[in-house]
C-alpha positions as CSV (number, residue, x, y, z in Angstrom):
1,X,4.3,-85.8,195.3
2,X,5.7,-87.5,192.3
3,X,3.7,-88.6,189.5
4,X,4.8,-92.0,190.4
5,X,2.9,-91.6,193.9
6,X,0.1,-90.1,192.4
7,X,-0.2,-93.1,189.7
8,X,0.1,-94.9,193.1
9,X,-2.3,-92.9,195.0
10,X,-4.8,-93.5,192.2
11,X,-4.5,-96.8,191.8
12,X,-5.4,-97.7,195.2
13,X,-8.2,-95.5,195.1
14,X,-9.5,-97.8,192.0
15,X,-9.2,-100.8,193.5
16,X,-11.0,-99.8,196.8
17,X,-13.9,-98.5,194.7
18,X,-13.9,-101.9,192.8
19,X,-13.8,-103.8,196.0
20,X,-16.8,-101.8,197.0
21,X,-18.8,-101.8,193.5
22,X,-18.4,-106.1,193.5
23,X,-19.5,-106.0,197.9
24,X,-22.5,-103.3,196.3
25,X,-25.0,-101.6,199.0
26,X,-26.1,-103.9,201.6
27,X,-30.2,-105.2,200.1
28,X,-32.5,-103.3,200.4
29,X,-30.5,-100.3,200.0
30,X,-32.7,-97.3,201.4
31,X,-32.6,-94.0,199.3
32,X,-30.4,-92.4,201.8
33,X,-27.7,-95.3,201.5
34,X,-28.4,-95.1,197.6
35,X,-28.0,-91.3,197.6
36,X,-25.1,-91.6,200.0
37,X,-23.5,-94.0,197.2
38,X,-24.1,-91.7,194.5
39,X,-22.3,-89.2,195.9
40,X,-19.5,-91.1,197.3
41,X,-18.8,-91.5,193.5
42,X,-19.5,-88.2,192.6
43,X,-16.3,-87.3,195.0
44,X,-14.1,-89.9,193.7
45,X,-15.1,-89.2,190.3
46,X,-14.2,-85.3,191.1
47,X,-11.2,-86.0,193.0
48,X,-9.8,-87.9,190.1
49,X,-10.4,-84.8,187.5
50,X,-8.4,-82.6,190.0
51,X,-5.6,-84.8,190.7
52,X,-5.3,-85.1,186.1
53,X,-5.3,-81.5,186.0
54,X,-2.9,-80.9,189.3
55,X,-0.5,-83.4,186.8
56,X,-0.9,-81.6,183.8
57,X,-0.3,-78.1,185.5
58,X,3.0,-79.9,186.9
59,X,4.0,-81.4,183.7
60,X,3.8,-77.9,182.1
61,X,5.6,-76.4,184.9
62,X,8.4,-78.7,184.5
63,X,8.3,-78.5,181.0
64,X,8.1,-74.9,181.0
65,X,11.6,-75.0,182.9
66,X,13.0,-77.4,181.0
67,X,12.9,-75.1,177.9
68,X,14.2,-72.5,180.6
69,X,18.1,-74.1,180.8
């Protein structure tokens, strides 16, 4: 994937999670939708850490063999 479709990928990711912070849980939110929020963006939050550091591990690769030729 190209970092392109990644900034993409990420992007849409963002502006579903804002579209469901400004909607917020449903009143009253039970501790089990609460909890269920929490780690909703836990994941998200995680899943964006591993898609940085998939794009800096590809960044070096291709650096790494652009100092190759």
């Amino acid at each position: 994937m190209s970092e392109t479709s990644l900034d993409a990928a990420l992007a849409r990711l963002d502006r579903a999670v804002a579209r469901l912070e400004r909607i917020g849980p449903p009143a009253p939110a039970t501790p089990g939708l609460a909890l269920a929020y929490a780690e909703l963006d836990e994941r998200h939050d995680l899943l964006r850490l591993r898609i940085q550091e998939t794009i800096e591990r590809l960044d070096a690769l291709i650096d790494q063999e652009g100092a190759a030729h």
